[in-house]
C-alpha positions as CSV (number, residue, x, y, z in Angstrom):
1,X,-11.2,-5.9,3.9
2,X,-11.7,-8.4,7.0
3,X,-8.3,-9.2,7.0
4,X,-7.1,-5.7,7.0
5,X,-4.3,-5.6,9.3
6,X,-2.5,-2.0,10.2
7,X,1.0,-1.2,9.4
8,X,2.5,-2.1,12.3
9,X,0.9,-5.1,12.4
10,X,1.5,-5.5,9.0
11,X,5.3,-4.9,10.0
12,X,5.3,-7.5,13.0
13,X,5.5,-10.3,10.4
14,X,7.9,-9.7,8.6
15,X,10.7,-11.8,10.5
16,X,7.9,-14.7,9.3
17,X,7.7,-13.2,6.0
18,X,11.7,-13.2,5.6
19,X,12.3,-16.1,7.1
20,X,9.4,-17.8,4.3
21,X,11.1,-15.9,1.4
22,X,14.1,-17.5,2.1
23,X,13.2,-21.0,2.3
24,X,10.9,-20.3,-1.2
25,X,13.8,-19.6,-2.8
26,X,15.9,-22.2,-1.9
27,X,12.3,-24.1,-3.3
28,X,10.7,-24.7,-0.4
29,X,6.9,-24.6,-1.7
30,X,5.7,-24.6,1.6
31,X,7.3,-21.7,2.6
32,X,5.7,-20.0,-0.7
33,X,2.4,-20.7,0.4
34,X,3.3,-19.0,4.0
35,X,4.7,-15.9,2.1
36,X,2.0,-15.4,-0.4
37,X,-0.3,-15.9,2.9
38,X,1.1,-13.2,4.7
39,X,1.4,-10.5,2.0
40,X,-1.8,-11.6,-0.5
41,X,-4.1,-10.0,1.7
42,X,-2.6,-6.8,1.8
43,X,-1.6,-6.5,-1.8
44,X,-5.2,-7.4,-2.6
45,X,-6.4,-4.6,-0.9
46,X,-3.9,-2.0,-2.3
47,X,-5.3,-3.5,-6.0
48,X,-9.0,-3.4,-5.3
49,X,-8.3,0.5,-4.7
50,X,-6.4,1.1,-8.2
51,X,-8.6,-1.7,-10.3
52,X,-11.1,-2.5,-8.3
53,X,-13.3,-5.7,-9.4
54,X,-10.6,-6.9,-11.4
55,X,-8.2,-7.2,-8.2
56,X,-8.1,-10.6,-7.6
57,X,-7.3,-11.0,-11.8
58,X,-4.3,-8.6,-11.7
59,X,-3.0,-10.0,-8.2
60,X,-2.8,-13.7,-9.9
61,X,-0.7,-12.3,-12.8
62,X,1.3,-10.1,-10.0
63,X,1.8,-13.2,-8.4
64,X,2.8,-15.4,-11.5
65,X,5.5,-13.2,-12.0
66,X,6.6,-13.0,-8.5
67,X,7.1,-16.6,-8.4
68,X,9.1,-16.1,-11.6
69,X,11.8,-14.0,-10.3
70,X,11.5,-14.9,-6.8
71,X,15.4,-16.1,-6.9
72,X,16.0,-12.2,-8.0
73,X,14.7,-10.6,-5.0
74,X,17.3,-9.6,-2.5
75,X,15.9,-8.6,0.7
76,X,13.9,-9.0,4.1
77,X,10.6,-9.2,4.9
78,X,10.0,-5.8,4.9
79,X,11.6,-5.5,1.6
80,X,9.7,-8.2,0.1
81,X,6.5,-6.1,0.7
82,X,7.9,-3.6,-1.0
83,X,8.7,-5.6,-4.2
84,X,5.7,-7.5,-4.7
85,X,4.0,-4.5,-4.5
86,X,5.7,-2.7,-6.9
87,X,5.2,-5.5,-9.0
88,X,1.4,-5.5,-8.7
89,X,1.3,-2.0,-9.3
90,X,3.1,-2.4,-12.7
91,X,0.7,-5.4,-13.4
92,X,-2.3,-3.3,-12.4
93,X,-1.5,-0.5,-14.5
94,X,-0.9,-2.7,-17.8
95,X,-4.2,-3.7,-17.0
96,X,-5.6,-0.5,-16.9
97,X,-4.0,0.4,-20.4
98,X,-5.3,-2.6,-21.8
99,X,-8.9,-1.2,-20.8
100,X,-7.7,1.7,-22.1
101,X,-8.7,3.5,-19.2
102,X,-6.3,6.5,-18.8
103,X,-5.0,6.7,-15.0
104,X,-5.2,10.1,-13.5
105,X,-1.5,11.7,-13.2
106,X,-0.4,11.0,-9.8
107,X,2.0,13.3,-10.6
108,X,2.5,16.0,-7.2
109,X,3.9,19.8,-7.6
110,X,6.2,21.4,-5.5
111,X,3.6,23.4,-3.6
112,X,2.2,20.2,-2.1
113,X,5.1,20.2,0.0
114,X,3.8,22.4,2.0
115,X,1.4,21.2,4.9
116,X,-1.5,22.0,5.6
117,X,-0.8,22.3,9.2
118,X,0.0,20.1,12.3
119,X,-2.7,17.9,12.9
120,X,-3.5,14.6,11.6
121,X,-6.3,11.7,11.3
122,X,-4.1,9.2,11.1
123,X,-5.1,6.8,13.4
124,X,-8.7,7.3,12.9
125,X,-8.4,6.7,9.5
126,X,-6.7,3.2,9.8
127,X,-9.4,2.2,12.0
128,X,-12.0,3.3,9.7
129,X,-10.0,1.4,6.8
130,X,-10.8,-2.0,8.3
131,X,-14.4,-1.6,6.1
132,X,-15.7,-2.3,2.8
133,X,-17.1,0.7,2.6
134,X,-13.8,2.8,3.3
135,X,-12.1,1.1,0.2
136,X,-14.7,2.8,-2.0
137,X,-14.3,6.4,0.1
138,X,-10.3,5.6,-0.8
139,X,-10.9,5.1,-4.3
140,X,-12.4,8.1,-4.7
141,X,-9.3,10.4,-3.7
142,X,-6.9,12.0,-5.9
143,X,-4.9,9.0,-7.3
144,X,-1.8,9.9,-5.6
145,X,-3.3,10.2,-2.1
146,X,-5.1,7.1,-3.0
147,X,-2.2,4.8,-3.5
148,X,-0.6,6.6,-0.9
149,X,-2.8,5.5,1.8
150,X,-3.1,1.9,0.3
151,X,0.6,1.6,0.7
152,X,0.9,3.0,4.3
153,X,-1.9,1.4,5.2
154,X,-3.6,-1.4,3.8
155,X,0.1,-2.6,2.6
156,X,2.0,-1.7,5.8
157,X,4.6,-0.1,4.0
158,X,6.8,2.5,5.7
159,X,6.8,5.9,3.9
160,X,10.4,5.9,2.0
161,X,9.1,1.7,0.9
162,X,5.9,3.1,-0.3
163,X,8.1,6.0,-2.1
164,X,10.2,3.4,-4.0
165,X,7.3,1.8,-5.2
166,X,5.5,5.1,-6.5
167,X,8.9,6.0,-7.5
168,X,8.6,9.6,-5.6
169,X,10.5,11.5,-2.8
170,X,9.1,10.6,0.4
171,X,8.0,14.2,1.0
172,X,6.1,13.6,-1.2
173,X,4.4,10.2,-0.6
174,X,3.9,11.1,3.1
175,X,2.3,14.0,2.2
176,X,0.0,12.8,-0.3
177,X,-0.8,10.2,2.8
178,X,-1.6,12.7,5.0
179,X,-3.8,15.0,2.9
180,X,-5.5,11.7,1.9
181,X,-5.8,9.9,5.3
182,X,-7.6,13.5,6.1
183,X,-9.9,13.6,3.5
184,X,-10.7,10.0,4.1
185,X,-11.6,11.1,7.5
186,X,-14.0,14.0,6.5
187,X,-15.6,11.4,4.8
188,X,-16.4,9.2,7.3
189,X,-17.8,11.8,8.9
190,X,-15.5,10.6,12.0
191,X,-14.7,12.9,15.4
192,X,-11.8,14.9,16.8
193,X,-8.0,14.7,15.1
194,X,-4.4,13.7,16.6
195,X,-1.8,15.7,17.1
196,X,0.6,13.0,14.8
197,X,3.3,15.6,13.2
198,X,1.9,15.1,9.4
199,X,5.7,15.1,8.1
200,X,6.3,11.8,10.4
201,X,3.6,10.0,8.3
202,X,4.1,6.6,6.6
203,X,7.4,6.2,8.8
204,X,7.8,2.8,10.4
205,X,7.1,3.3,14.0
């Protein structure tokens, strides 16, 4: 995950990102290529953590399709994030039914609404994500703490974007971020916690 970048620098692209989108769909090929450079290596990331090896396989057909209905998207840059990733999630999935591997529910009950208390790893955990090695810790979450953090962080999607594309509340989704972005750091093995208010997790900033 070398080129890893953290939400909000994820984020400070996306006047590029829009401005690229726009210009692909009025069939500017060049612009494609700046768009899909911007956003490929995130959503490669995000896919390595739900399929793993096959990542690169599923984002090609996630991209094939994007390309299809790129004159459908209606949107910014931040907004295109969101989309492609949704679509690579559905791509990703189909793949894993094909395998016949049967996802774990990433279904969350109403009890998980209710924090664990005030403090967070956040931004140790984002550092920590910049390594091979902390894809693999990611993967091995609960699924919906796993995709989660892959949205907030390895995608750089804000927490009601990343909600959209698990189709969830964002209660939810930030809280399934936190709880994961805390395990991740017990994991590690990492020092000390922030004092980051859990419930403003996976909000643009």
């Amino acid at each position: 995950m070398g080129q890893h970048r953290e939400p909000r620098r994820a984020q400070a692209y996306d006047g590029e990102l829009g401005e690229a989108v726009a210009r692909a769909q009025e069939g500017d090929e060049a612009a494609f290529a700046v768009a899909y450079r911007i956003v490929q290596p995130g959503l490669l990331g995000y896919l390595r953590g739900i399929v793993g090896d096959d990542a690169e396989d599923v984002a090609s057909d996630a991209w094939l399709e994007i390309a299809r209905d790129l004159g459908r998207f209606k949107g910014d840059g931040a907004g295109f994030r969101g989309w492609t990733a949704t679509i690579a999630r559905h791509r990703a999935l189909d793949h894993l039914r094909r395998q016949k591997v049967r996802p774990r529910s990433a279904g969350l009950e109403q009890d998980v609404l209710d924090l664990a208390g005030p403090h967070s790893t956040h931004e140790q955990a984002l550092e920590a994500l910049s390594t091979e090695r902390a894809l693999e810790l990611v993967r091995s979450l609960p699924p919906d703490q796993a995709e989660a953090v892959l949205l907030r962080v390895v995608v750089g999607l804000d927490g009601p974007a990343a909600a959209r594309v698990l189709g969830k509340r964002p209660g939810a989704v930030r809280t399934a971020a936190h709880r994961g972005l805390k395990r991740l750091a017990a994991l590690l093995g990492g020092p000390g916690v922030t004092n980051e208010d859990p419930r403003t997790l996976g909000e643009s900033k």
